[in-house]
C-alpha positions as CSV (number, residue, x, y, z in Angstrom):
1,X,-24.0,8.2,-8.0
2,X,-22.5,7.2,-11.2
3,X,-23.2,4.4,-14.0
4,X,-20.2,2.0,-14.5
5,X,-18.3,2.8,-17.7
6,X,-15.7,1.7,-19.7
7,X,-12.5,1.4,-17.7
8,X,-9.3,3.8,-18.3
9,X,-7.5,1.8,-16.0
10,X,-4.3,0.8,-17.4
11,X,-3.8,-2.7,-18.6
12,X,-1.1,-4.5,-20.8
13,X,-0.1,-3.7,-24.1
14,X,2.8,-5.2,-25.9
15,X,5.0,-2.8,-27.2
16,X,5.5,-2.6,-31.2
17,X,9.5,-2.1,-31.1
18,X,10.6,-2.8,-27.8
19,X,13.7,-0.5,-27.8
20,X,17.3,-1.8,-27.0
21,X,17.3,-0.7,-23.5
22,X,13.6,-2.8,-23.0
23,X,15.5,-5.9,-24.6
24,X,18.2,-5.7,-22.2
25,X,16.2,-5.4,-19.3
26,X,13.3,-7.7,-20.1
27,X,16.8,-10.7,-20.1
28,X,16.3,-10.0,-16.2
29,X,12.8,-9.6,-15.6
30,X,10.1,-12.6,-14.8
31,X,7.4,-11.3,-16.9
32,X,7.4,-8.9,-19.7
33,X,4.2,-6.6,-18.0
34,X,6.9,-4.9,-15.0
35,X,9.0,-3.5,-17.4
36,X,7.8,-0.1,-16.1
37,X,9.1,-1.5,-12.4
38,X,12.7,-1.7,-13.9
39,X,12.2,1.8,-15.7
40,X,11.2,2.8,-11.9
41,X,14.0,1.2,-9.9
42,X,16.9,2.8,-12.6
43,X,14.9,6.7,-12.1
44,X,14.8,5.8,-8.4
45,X,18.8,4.8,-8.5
46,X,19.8,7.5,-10.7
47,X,17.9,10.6,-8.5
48,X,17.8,9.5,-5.2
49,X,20.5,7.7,-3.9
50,X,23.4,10.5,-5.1
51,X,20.8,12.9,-3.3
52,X,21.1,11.2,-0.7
53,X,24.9,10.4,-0.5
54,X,25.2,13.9,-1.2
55,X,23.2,15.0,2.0
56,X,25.9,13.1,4.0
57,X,28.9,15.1,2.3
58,X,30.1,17.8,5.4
59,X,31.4,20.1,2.7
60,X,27.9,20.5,1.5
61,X,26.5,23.0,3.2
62,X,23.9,26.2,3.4
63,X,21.9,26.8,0.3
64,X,23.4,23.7,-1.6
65,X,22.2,21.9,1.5
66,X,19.1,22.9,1.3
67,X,18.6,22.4,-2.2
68,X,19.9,19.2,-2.2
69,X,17.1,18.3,0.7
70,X,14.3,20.0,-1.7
71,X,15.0,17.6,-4.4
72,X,15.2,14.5,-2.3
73,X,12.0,15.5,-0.4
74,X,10.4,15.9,-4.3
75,X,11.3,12.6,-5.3
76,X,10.9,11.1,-2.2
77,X,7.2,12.1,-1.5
78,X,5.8,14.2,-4.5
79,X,7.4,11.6,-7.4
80,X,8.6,8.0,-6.6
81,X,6.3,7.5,-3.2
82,X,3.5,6.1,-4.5
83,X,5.1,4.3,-7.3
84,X,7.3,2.8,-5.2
85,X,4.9,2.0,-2.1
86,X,3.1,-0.2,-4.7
87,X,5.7,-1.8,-6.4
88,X,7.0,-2.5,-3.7
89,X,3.5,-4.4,-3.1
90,X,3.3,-6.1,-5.8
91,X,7.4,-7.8,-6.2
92,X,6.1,-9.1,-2.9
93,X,3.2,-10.6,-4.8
94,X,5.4,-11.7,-7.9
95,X,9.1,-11.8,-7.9
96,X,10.5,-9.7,-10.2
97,X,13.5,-10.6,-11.3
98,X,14.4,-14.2,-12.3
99,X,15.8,-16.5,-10.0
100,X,18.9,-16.6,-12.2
101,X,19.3,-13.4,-11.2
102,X,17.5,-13.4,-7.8
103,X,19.9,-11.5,-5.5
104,X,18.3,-8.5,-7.3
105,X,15.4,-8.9,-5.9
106,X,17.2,-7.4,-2.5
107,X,17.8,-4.5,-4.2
108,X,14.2,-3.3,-3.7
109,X,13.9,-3.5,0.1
110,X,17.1,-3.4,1.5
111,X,18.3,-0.3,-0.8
112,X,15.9,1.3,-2.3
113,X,12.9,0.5,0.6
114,X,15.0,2.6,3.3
115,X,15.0,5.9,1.3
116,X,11.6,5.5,1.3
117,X,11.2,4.8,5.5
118,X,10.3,1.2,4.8
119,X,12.8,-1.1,7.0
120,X,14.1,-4.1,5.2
121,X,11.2,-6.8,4.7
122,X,8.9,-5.3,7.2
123,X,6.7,-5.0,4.9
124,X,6.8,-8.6,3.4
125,X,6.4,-10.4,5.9
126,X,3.2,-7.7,7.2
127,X,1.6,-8.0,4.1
128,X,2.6,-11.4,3.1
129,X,2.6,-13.2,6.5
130,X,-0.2,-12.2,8.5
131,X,-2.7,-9.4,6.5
132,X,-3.3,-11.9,3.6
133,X,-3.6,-14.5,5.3
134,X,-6.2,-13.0,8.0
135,X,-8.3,-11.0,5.8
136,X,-8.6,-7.6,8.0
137,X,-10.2,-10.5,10.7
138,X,-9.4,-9.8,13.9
139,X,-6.3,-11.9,14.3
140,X,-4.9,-9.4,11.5
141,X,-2.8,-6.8,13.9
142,X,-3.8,-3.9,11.1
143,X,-7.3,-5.1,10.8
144,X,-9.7,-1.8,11.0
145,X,-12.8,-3.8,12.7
146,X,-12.9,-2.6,16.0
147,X,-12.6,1.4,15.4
148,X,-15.1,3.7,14.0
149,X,-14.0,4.1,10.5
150,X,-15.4,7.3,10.0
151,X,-14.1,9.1,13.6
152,X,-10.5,10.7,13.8
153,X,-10.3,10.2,17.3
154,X,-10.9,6.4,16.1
155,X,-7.9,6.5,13.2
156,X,-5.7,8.4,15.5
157,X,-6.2,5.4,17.7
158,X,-5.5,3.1,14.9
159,X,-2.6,5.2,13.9
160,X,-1.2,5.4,17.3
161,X,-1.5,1.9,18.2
162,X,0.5,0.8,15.4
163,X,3.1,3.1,15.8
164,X,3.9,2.2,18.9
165,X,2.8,-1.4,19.0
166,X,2.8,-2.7,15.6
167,X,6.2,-4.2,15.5
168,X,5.8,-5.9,18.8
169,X,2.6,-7.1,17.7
170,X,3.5,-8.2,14.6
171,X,6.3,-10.4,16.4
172,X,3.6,-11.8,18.8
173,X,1.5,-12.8,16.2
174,X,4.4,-15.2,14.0
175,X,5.1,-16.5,17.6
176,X,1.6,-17.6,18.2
177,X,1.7,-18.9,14.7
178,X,4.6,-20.8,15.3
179,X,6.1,-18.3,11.7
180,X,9.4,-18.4,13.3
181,X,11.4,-17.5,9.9
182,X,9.0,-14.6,9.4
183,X,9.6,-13.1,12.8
184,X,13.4,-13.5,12.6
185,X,13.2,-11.4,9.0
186,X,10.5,-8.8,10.7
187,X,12.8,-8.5,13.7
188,X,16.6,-8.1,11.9
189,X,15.0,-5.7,9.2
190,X,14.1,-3.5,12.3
191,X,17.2,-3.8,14.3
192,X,19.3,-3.0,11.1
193,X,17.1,-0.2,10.2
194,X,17.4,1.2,13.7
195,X,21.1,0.7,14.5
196,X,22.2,2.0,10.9
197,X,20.2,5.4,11.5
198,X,21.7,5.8,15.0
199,X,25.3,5.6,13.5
200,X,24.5,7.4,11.0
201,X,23.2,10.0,13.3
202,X,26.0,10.4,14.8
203,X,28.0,11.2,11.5
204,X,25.1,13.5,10.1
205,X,22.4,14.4,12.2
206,X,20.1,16.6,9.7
207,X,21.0,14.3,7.4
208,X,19.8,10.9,8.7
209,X,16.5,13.2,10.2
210,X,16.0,13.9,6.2
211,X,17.0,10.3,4.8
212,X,15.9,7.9,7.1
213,X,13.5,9.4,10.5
214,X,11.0,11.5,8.3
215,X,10.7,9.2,5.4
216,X,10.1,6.3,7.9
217,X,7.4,8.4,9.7
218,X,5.5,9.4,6.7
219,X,5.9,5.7,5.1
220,X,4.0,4.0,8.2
221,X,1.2,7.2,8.6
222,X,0.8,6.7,4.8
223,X,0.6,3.2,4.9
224,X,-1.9,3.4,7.7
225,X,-4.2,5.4,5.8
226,X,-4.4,3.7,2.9
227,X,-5.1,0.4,4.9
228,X,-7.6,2.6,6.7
229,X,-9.4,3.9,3.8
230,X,-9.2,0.2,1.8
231,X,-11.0,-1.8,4.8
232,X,-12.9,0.9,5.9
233,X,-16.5,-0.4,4.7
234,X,-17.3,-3.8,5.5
235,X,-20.1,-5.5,6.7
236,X,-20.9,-6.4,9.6
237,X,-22.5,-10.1,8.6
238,X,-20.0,-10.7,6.3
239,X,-16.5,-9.2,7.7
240,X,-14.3,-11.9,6.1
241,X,-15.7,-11.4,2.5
242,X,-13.1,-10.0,0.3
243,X,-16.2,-8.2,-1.3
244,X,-17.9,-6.6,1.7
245,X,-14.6,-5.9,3.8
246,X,-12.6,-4.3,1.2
247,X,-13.6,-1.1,-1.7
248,X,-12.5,-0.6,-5.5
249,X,-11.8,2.5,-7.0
250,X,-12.1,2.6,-10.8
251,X,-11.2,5.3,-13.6
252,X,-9.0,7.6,-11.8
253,X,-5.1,8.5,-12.3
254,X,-4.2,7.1,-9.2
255,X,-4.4,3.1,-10.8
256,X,-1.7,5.0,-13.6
257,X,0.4,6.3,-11.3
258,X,0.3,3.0,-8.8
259,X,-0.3,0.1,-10.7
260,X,-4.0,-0.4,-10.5
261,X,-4.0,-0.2,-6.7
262,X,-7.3,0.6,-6.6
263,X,-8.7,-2.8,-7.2
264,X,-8.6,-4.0,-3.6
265,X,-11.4,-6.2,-3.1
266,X,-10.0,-8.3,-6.5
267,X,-6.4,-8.0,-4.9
268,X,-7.9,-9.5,-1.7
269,X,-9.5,-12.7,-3.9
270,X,-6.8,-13.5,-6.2
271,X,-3.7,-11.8,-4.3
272,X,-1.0,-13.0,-6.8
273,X,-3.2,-11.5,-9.5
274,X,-0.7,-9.4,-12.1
275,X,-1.6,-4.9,-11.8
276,X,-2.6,-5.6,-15.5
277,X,-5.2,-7.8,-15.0
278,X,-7.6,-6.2,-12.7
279,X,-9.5,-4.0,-14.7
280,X,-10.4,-7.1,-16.8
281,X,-11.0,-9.7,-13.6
282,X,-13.3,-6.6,-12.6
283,X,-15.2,-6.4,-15.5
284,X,-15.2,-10.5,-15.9
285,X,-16.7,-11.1,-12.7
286,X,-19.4,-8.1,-12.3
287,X,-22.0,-10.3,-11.6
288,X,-19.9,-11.5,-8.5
289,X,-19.3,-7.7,-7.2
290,X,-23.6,-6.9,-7.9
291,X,-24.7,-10.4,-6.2
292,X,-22.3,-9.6,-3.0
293,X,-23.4,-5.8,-3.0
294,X,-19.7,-4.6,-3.2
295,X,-18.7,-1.2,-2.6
296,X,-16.9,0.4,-6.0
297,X,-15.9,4.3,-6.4
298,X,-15.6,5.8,-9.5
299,X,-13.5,8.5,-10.2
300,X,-11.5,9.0,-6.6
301,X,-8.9,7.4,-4.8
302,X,-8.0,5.9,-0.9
303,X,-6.7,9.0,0.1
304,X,-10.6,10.8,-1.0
305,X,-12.0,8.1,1.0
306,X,-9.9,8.7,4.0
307,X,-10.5,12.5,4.1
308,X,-14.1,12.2,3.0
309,X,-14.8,9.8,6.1
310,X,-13.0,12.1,8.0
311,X,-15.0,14.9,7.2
312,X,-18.3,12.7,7.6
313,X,-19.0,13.5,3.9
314,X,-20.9,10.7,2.6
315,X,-22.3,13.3,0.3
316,X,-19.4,13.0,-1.7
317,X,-18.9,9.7,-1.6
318,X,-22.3,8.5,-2.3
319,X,-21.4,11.4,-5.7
320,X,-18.5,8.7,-7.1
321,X,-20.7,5.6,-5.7
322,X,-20.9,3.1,-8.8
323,X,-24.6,1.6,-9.4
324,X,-23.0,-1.9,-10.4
325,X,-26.5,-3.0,-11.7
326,X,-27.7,-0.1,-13.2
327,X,-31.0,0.4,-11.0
328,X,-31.3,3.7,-9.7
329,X,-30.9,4.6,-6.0
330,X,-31.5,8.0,-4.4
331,X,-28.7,9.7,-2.8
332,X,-29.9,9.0,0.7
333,X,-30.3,5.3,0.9
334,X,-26.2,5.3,-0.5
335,X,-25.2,7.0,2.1
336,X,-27.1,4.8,4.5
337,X,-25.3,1.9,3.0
338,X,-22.0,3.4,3.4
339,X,-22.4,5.0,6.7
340,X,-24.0,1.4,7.6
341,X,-20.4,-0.2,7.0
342,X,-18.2,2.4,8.7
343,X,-19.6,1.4,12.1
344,X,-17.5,-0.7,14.8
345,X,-17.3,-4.1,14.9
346,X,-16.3,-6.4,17.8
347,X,-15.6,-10.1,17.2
348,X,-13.5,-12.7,19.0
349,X,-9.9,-12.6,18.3
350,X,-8.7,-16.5,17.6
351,X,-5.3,-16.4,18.4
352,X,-4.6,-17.6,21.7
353,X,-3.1,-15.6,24.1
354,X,0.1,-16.0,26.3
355,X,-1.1,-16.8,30.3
């Protein structure tokens, strides 16, 4: 168990001499704080896209070819992933760019989003349009009530029904809720997505596998796990508070890398909340996390949480488990708690269903 401490998170400060090159870009951007978002998009622009156009080029072949696919699998997975993932999150939270200049805010999913396996505004209108709105409730097609959150026969199941379902699903659930706009976007990002990496297939088949197949693959497994390991404690009395169905995870490079991502139960209360603030909402409203017995790590990340449940070892969880008040607790009765909100739970689902 650990003692909360100062935060390292990263929050805002306002640069001394914002160079030339920050002046120019900050003319475009909505607020001053995602400057590092349009430093991201122009690394993102500059690396991966020639990589990519360059994968499609039938003169490039051999070593060069397989070169060429080592860089765009580095960028795509070991550097710009995460970053992007949660920008991506959070310019659906906050427009980015002005709304003088709003057509750039396409740029992000229906350009950049594919190299990463995200189909165009999929994950908007997910994440905007039905897992905001329900909470990780079971109306909430992703919601991670109903498995055993500790089991990976039970995420395999999770995994597996999205995969296969999710889109479908997804669709169902704006019809039900008469979100008619929302569906036609979920539904045309798809098609597009799929019909442009079947011609492309046909042009450059290793190259569309490497571009477009694994990338979306690895997106939606990755994406699965994270929304695994973020709602994977909740209790059972209280499932639709943001502070007993969701975790935080403080002080670790992971909130650096992806824009304080690990505040989840504060991104759940105030969702339009800016990256820089949730260190400081944490800290602000501590009283609010100790009175609703809140679940924060200290020192690890989702992806910790998801292989430590995997693993069954609550041992090392209960190790980075934050005494929020300060009273001690023996090592046992945490990892009661925490195997305590791990288990299954089965409520009603509200939406109606089709006769």
């Amino acid at each position: 168990m650990k003692v909360l401490t100062t935060s390292t998170d990263p929050g805002y400060a306002r640069p001394a001499a914002p160079s030339r090159l920050d002046a120019r870009l900050l003319r475009y951007l909505q607020d001053p704080r995602d400057l590092p978002f349009a430093y991201l998009i122009l690394k993102i622009t500059a690396t991966m896209l020639p990589l990519a156009a360059m994968l499609f080029v039938p003169a490039l072949r051999g070593p060069w070819w397989w070169a060429t696919f080592g860089l765009f699998f580095f960028f795509s997975n070991a550097r710009f992933k995460g970053p992007f993932g949660l920008m991506l999150h959070c310019t659906c939270h906050r427009m980015l760019f002005k709304k003088k200049y709003g057509w750039l805010n396409h740029y992000i999913p229906w350009v950049l989003g594919p190299l990463f396996g995200q189909t165009p505004e999929s994950y908007f209108v997910h994440h905007m349009g039905m897992h905001h709105p329900e909470n990780n409730m079971p109306d909430d097609e992703s919601s991670t009530m109903r498995y055993q959150r500790d089991s990976v026969l039970g995420f395999l199941r999770y995994l597996g029904d999205f995969l296969v379902l999710g889109v479908a699903r997804l669709a169902g659930y704006f019809t039900h809720r008469n979100k008619t706009t929302l569906r036609f976007r979920l539904l045309r990002g798809e098609a597009i997505y799929l019909a442009g990496t079947l011609l492309l297939a046909f042009v450059n088949l290793p190259a569309t596998l490497v571009v477009f197949v694994l990338p979306f693959v690895l997106s939606r497994v990755i994406m699965m796990i994270g929304n695994w390991a973020q709602h994977a404690f909740i209790d059972a009395d209280t499932p639709d508070n943001c502070y007993t169905n969701s975790v935080t995870c403080i002080n670790t490079s992971y909130n650096h890398k992806c824009w304080n991502d690990g505040y989840h139960i504060s991104h759940h209360l105030k969702p339009a909340l800016h990256w820089t603030d949730h260190p400081a909402h944490f800290q602000h409203n501590l009283g609010q996390y100790i009175e609703n017995k809140a679940i924060v790590f200290d020192g690890i990340h989702f992806l910790h949480i998801f292989f430590y449940l995997m693993g069954r070892r609550y041992d090392l969880l209960a190790r980075h488990f934050v005494l929020l008040d300060g009273a001690p607790r023996d090592e046992a009765s945490v990892m009661a708690l925490l195997l305590s909100r791990t288990r299954r739970i089965e409520l009603p689902v509200l939406v109606p269903q089709l006769a």
